[in-house]
Structures are given as structure tokens and as C-alpha cells.
N, CA and C atoms as an extended XYZ file, in Angstrom:
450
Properties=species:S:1:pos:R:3:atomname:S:1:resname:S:1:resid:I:1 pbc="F F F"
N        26.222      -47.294      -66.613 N   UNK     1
C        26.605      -46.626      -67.844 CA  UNK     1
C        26.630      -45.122      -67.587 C   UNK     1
N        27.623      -44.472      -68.111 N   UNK     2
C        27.445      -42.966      -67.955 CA  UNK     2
C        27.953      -42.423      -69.885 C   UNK     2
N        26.693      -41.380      -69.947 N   UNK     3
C        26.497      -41.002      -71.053 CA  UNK     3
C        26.773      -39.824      -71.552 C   UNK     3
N        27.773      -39.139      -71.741 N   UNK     4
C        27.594      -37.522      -72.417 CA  UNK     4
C        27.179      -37.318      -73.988 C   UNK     4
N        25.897      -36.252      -73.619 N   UNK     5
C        25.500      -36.320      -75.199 CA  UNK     5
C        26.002      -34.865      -75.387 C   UNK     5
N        27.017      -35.072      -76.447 N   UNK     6
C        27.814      -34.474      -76.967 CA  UNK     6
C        28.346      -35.008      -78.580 C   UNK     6
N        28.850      -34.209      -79.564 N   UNK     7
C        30.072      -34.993      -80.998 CA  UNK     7
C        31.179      -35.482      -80.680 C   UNK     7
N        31.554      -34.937      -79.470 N   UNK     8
C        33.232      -34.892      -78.865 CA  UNK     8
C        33.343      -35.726      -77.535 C   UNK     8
N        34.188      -36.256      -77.127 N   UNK     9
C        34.544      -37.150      -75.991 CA  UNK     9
C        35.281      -35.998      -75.267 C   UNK     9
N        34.711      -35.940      -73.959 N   UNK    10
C        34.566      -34.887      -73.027 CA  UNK    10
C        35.130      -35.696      -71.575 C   UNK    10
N        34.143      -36.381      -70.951 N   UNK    11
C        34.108      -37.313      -70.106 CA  UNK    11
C        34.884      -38.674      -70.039 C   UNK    11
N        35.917      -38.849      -69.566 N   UNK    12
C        37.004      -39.851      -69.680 CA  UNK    12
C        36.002      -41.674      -69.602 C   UNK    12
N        35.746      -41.896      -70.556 N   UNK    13
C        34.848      -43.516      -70.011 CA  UNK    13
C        33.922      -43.151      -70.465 C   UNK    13
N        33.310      -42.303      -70.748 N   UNK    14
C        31.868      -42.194      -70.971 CA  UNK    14
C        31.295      -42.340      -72.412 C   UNK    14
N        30.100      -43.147      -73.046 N   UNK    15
C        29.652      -42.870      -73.613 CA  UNK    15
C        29.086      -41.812      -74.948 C   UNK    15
N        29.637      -41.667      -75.800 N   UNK    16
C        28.988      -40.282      -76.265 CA  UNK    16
C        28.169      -40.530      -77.428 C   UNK    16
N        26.656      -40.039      -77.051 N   UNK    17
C        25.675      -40.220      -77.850 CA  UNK    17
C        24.970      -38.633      -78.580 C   UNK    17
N        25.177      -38.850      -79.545 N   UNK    18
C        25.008      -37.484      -80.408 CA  UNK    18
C        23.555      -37.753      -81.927 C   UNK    18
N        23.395      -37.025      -82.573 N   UNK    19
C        22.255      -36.988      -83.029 CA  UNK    19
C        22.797      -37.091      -84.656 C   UNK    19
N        23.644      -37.379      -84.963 N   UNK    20
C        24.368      -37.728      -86.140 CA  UNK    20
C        25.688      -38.264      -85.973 C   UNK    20
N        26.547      -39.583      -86.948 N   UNK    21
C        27.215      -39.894      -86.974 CA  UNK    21
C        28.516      -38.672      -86.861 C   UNK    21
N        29.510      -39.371      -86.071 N   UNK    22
C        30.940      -38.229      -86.022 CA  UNK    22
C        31.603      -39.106      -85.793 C   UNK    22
N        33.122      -38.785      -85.942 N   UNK    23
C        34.211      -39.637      -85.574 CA  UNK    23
C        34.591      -39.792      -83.703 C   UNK    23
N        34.425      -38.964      -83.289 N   UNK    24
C        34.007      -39.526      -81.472 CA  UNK    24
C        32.684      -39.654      -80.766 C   UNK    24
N        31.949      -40.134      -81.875 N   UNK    25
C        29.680      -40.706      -81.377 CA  UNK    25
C        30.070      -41.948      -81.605 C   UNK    25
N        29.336      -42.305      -80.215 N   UNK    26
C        29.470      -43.723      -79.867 CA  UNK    26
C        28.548      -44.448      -80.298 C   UNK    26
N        27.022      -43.732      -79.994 N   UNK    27
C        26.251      -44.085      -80.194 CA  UNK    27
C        24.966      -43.120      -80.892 C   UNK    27
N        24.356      -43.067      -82.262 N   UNK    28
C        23.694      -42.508      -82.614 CA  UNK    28
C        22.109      -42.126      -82.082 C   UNK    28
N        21.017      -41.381      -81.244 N   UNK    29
C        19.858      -41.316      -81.262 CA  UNK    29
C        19.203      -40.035      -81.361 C   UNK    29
N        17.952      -40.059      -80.828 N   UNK    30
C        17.410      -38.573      -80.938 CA  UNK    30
C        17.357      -38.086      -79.105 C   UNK    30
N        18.314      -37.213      -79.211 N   UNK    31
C        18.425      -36.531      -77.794 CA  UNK    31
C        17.524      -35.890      -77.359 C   UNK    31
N        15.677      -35.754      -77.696 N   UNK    32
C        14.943      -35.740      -77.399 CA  UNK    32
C        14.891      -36.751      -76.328 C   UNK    32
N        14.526      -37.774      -76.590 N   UNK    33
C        14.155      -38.801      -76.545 CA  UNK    33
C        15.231      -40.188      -76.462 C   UNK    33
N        15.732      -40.361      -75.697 N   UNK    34
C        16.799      -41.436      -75.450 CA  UNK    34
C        16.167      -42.527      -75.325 C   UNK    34
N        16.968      -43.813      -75.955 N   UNK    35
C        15.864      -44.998      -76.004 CA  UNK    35
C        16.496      -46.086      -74.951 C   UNK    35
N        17.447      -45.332      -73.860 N   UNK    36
C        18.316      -46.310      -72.945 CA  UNK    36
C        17.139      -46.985      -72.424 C   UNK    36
N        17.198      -48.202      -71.617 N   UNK    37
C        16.352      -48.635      -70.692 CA  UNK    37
C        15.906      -48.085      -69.093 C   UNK    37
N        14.903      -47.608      -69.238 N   UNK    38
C        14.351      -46.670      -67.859 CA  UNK    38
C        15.017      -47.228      -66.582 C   UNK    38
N        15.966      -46.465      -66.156 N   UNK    39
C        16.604      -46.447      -65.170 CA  UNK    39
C        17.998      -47.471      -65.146 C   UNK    39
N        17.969      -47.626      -66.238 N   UNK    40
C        19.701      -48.268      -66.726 CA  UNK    40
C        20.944      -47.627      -66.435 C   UNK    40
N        20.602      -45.710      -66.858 N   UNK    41
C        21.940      -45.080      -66.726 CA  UNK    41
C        22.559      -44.468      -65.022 C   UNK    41
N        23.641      -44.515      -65.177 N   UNK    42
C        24.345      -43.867      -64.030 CA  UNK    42
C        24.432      -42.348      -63.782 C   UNK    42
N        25.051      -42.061      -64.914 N   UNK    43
C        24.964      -40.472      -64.748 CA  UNK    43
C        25.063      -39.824      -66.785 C   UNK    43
N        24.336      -38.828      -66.654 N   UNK    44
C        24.110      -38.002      -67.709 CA  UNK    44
C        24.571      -36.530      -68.190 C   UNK    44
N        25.967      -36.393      -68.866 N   UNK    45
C        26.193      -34.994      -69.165 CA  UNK    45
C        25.643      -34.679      -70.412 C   UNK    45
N        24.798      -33.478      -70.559 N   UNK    46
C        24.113      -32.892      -71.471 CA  UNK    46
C        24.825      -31.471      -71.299 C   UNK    46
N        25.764      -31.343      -72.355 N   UNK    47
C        26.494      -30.284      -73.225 CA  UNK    47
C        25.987      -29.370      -74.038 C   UNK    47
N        25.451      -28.441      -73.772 N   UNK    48
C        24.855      -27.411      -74.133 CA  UNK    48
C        23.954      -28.231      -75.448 C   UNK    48
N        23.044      -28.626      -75.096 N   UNK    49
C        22.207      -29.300      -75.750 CA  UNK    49
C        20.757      -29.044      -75.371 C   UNK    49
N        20.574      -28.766      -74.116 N   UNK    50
C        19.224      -27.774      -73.974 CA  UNK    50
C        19.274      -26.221      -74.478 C   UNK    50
N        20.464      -25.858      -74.780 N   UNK    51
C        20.336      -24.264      -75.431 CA  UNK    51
C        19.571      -24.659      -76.854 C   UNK    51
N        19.828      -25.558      -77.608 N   UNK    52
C        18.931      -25.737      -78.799 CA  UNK    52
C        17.756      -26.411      -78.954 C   UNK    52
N        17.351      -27.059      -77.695 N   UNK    53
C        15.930      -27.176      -78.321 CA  UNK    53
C        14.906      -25.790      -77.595 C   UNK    53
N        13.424      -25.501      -78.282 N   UNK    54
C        12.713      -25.048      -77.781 CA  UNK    54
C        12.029      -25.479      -76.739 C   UNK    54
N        11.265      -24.318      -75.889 N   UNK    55
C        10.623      -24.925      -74.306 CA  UNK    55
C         9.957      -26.464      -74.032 C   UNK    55
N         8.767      -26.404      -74.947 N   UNK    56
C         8.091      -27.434      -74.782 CA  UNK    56
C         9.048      -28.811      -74.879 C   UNK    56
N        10.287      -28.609      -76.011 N   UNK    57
C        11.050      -29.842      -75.902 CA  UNK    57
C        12.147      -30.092      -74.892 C   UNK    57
N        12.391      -29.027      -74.330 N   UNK    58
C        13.044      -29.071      -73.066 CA  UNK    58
C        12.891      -30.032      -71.704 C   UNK    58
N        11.057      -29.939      -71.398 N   UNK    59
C        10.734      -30.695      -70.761 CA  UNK    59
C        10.821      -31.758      -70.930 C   UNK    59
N        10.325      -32.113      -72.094 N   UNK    60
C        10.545      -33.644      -72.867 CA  UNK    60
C        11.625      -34.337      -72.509 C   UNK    60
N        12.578      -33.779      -72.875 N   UNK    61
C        14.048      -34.275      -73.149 CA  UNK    61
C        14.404      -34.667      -71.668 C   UNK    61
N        13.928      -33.584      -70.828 N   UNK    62
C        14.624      -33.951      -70.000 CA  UNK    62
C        13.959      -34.476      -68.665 C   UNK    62
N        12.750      -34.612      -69.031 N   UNK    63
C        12.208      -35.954      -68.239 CA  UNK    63
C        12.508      -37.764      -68.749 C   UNK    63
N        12.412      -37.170      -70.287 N   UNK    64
C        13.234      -38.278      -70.584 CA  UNK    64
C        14.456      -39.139      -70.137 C   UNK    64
N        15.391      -38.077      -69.556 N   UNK    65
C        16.883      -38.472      -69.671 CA  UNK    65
C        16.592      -39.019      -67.890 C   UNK    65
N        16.011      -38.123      -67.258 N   UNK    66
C        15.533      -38.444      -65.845 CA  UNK    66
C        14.991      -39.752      -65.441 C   UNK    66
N        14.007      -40.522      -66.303 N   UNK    67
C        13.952      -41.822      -66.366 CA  UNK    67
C        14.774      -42.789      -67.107 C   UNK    67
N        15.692      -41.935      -67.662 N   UNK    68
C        16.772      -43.282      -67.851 CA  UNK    68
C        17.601      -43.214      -67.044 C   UNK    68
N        18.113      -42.762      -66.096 N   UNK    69
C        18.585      -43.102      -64.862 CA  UNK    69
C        18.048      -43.788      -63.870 C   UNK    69
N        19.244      -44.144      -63.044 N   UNK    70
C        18.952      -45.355      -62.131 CA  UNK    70
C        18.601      -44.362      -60.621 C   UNK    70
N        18.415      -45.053      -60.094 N   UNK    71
C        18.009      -43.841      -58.419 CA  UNK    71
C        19.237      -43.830      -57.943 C   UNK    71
N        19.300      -42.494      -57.898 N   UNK    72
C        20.407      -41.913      -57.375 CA  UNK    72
C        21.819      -41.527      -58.417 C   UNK    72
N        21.033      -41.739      -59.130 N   UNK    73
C        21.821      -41.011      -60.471 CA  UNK    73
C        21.865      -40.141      -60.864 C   UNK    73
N        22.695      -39.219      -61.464 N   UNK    74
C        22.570      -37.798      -61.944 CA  UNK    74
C        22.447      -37.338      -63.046 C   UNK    74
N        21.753      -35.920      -63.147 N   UNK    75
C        22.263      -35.437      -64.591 CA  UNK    75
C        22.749      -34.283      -64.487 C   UNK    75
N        24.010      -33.904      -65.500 N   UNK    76
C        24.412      -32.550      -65.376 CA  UNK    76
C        24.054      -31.752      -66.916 C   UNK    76
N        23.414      -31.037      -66.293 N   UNK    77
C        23.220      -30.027      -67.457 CA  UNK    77
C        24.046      -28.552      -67.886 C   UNK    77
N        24.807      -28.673      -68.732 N   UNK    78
C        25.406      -27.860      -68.938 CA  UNK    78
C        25.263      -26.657      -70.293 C   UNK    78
N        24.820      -25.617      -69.864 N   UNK    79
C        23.910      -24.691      -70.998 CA  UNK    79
C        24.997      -23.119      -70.709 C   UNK    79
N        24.600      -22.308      -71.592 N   UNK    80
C        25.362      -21.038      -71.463 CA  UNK    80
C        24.271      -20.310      -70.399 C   UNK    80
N        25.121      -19.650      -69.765 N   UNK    81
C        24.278      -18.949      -68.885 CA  UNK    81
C        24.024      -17.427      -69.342 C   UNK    81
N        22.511      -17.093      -69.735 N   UNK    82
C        22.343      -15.623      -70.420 CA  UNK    82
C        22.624      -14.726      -69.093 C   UNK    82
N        22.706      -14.808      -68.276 N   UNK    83
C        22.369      -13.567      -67.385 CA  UNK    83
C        23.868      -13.355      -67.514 C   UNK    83
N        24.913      -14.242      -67.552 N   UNK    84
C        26.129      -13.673      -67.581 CA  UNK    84
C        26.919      -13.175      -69.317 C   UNK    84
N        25.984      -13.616      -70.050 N   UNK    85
C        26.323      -13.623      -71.286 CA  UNK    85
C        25.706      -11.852      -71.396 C   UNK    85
N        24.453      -11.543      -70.877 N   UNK    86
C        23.936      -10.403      -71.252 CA  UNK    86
C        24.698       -9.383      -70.488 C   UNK    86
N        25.903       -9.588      -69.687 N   UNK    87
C        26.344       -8.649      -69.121 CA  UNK    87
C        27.917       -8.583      -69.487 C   UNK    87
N        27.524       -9.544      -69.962 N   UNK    88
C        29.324       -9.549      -71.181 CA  UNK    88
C        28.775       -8.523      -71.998 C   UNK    88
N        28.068       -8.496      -72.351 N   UNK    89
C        27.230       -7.509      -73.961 CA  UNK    89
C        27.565       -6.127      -73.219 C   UNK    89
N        26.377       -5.967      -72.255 N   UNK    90
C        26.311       -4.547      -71.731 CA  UNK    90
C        27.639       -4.020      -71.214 C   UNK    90
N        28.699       -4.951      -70.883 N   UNK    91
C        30.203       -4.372      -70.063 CA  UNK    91
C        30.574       -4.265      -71.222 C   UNK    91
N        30.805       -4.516      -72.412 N   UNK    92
C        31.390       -4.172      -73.626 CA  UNK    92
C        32.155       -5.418      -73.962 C   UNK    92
N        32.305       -6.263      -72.926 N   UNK    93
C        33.458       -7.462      -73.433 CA  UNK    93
C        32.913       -8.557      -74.175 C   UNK    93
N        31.554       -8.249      -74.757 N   UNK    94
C        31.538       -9.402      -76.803 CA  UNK    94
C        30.466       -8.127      -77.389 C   UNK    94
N        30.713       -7.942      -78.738 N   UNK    95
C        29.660       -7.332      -79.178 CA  UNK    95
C        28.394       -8.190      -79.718 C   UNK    95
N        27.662       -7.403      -80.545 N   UNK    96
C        26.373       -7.918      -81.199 CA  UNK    96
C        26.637       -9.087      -82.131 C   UNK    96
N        27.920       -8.988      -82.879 N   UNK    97
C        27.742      -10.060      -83.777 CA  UNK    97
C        28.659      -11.360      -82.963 C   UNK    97
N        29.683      -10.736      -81.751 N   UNK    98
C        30.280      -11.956      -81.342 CA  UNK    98
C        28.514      -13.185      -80.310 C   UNK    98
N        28.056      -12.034      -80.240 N   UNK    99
C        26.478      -12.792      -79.364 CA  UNK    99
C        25.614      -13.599      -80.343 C   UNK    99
N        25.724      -12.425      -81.275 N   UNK   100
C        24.642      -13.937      -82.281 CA  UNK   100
C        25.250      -14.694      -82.967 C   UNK   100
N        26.594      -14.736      -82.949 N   UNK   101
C        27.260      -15.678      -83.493 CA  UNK   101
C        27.661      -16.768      -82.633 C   UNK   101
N        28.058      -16.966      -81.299 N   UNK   102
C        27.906      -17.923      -80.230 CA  UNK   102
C        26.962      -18.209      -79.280 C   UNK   102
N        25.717      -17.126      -79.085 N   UNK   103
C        25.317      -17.610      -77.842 CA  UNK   103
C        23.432      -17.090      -78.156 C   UNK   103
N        23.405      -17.055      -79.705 N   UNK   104
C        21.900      -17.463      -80.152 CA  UNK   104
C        21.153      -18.670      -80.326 C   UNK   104
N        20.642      -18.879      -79.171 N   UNK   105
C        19.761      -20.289      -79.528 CA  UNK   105
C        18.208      -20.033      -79.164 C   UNK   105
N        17.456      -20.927      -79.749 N   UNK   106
C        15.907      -21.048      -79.389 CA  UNK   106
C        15.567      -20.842      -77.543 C   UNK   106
N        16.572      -21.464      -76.633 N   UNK   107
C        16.238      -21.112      -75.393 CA  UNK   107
C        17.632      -20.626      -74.566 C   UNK   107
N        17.495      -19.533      -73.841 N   UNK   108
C        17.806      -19.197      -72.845 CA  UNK   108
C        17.899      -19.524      -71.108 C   UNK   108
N        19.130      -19.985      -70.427 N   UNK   109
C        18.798      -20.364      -69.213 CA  UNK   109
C        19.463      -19.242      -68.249 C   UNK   109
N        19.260      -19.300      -67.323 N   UNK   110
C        19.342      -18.494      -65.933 CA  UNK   110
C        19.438      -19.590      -64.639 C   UNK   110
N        20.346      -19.176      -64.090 N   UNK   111
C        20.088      -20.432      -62.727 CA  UNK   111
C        18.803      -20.763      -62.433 C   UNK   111
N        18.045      -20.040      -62.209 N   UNK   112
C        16.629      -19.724      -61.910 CA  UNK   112
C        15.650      -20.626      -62.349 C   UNK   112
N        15.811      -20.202      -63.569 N   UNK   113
C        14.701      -20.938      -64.665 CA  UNK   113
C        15.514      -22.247      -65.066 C   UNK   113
N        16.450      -22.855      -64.970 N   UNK   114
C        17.210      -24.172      -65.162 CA  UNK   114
C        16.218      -24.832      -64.354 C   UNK   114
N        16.663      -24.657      -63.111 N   UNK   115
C        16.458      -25.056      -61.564 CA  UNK   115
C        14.717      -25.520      -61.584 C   UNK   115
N        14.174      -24.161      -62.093 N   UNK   116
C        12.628      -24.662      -62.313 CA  UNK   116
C        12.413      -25.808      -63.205 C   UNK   116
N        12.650      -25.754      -64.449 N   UNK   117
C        12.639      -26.604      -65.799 CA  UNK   117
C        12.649      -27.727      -65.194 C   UNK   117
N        13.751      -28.181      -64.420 N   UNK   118
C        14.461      -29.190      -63.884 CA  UNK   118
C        13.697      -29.931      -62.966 C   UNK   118
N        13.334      -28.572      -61.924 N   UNK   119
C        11.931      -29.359      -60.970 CA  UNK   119
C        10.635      -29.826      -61.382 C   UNK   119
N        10.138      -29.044      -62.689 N   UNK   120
C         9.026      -29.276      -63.639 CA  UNK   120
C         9.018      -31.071      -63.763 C   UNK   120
N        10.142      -31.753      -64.327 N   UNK   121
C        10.317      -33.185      -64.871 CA  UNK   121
C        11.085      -33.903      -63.702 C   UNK   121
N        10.371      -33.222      -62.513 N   UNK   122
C        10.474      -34.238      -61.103 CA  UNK   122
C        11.862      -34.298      -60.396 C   UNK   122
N        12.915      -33.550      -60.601 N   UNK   123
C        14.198      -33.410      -59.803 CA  UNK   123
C        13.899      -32.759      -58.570 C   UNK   123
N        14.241      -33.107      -57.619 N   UNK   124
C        13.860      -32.485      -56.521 CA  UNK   124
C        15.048      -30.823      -56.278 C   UNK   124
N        14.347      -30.091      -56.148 N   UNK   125
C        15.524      -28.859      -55.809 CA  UNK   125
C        16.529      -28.878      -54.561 C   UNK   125
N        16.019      -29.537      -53.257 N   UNK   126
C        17.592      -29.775      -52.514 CA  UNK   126
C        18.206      -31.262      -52.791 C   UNK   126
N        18.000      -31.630      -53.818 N   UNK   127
C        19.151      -32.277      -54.327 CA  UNK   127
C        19.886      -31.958      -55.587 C   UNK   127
N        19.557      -30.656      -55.807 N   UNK   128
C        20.196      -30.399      -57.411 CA  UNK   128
C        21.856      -29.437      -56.563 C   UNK   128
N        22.871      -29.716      -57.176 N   UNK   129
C        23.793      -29.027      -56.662 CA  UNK   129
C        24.326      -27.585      -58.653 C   UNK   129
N        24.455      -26.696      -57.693 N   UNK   130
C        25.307      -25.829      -58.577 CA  UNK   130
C        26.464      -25.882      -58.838 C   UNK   130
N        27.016      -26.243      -59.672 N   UNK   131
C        28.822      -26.489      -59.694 CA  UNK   131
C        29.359      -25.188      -60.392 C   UNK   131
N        30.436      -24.475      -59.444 N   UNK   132
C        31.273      -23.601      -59.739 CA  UNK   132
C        32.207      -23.922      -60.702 C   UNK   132
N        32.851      -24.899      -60.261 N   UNK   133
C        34.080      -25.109      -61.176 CA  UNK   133
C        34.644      -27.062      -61.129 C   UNK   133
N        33.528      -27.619      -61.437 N   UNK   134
C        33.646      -29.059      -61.088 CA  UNK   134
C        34.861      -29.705      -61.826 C   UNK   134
N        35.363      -30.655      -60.990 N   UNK   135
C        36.672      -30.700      -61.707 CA  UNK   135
C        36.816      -31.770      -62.622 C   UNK   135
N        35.916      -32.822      -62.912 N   UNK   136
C        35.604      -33.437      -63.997 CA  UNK   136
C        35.533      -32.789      -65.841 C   UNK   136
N        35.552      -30.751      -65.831 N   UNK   137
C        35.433      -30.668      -67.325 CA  UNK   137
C        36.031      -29.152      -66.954 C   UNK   137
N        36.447      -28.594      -68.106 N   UNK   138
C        37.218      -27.400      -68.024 CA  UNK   138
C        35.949      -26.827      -68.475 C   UNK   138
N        35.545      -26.177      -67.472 N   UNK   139
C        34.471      -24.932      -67.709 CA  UNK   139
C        34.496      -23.622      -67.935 C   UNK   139
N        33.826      -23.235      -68.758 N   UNK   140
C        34.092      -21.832      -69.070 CA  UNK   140
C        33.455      -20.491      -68.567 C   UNK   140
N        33.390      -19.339      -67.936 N   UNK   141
C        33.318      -18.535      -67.126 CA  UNK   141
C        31.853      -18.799      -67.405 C   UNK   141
N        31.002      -18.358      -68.808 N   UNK   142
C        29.400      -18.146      -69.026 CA  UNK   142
C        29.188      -19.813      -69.031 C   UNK   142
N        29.627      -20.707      -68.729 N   UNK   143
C        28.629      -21.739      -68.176 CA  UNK   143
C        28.208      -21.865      -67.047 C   UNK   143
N        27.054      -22.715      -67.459 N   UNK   144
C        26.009      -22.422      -65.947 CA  UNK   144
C        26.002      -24.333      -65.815 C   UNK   144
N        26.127      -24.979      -64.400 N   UNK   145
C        26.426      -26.381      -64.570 CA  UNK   145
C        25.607      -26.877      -63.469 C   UNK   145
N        23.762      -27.622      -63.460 N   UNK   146
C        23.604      -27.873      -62.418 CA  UNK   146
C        23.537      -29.162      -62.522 C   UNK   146
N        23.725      -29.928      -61.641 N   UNK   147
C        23.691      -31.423      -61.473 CA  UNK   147
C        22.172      -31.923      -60.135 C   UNK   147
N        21.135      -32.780      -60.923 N   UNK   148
C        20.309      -33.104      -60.349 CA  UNK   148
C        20.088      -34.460      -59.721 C   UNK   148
N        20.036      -34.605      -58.838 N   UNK   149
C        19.964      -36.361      -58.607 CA  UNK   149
C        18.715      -36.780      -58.648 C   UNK   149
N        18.357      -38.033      -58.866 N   UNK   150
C        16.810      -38.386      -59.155 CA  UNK   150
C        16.493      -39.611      -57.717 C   UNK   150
């Protein structure tokens, strides 16, 4: 099974499990907390869905999603990246209200601190890859996209 939790169908085949009914949610749960069967899934896109929860639920979530994969399965996490967002600000190219109007959430990521988070809920770091420009989703310059295998 491969799952993107997302409202919108993103991923050609995939699953989309979101946290309220929509006209492209496949399947309704709490993206905290996924109730797949531990080590059932194949691979996992998470769509800027760690920018809204806070730290402590970060881990949660995403040790969670880590045991619902199968070995050798992935997850890609896909979050806005502040370090490039904060230098959109300072170069002049979004102002103050275009920032808190798209790219205010409870958490902030950085390659850095992804990468850690990530190793925190047992991903090993030389198997997490950084994707530039993966050709599975039209990415946008301030996303940051790492994919972890378990």
C-alpha cells in the first residue's frame, strides 16, 4: 500500500488519507497516529503535514508512520524549508504578510533539524536521501523533501 496524507491526490495510485472528509480522501484518520497495520505500508508521502503539528507531536507522528511501514519502505517528508523561506524575506522576494500568510506554522524545518527529528524515531541517517527535484511531484523551490528508509 502506498499512502499520501494529504486532501488532494498528488501521487498517481496512492492512497490519500487526510484528517477530515474531502472529495479526493480516501480514507479518513488522525495523522498523528495512523491506525494501518505495523509494517503493512510500502511507502509514505507526508505533505507538509509536519509544518502543523507541534514538536512533541512530531515525534509521535512520525514514529508512528515509521512502524507502519514494511522494511525497506519509505517515508517522504515533505515540509517548507525555513532557511530558504527566511532568505526569501531578507532578499526582499515575499514580504511580512506574504510569510505569515503562507509559511506560519507551529514548527519550522531546516535540513538539519528534519534529518535529526527523523533519526530521533529510528531512521537511520545514511539511508535517508535528500531529493532535489524528485520526479514523482512538482516541487516547489522552498520545499525541503527527505525520504527515509526504515
Amino acid at each position: 500500500m502506498i499512502i499520501e496524507l494529504s486532501n488532494k491526490k498528488i501521487i498517481e495510485g496512492a492512497t490519500t488519507v487526510w484528517y477530515e472528509h474531502g472529495p479526493e480522501v480516501d480514507i479518513v484518520m488522525d495523522l498523528k497516529k495512523l491506525s494501518f497495520k505495523p509494517g503493512s505500508v510500502k511507502k509514505i508521502y507526508s505533505f507538509h503535514v509536519l509544518d502543523h503539528f507541534f514538536e512533541g507531536e512530531v515525534l509521535e507522528a512520525v514514529k508512528n508512520w515509521r512502524d507502519c511501514l514494511k522494511d525497506n519502505g519509505s517515508l517522504f517528508c515533505i515540509t517548507d524549508n525555513f532557511e530558504y523561506v527566511s532568505r526569501m524575506l531578507i532578499g526582499g522576494e515575499v514580504d511580512m504578510n506574504t510569510l505569515n500568510a503562507n509559511f506560519s506554522h507551529p514548527m519550522h524545518f531546516s535540513q538539519d533539524n528534519l534529518v535529526e527529528y527523523m533519526k530521533k524515531t529510528g531512521f537511520v541517517e545514511n539511508k535517508m536521501v535528500i531529493w532535489g527535484a524528485p520526479d514523482f511531484m512538482d516541487r516547489q523551490e522552498f520545499e525541503l523533501v527527505i525520504e527515509g528508509k526504515k
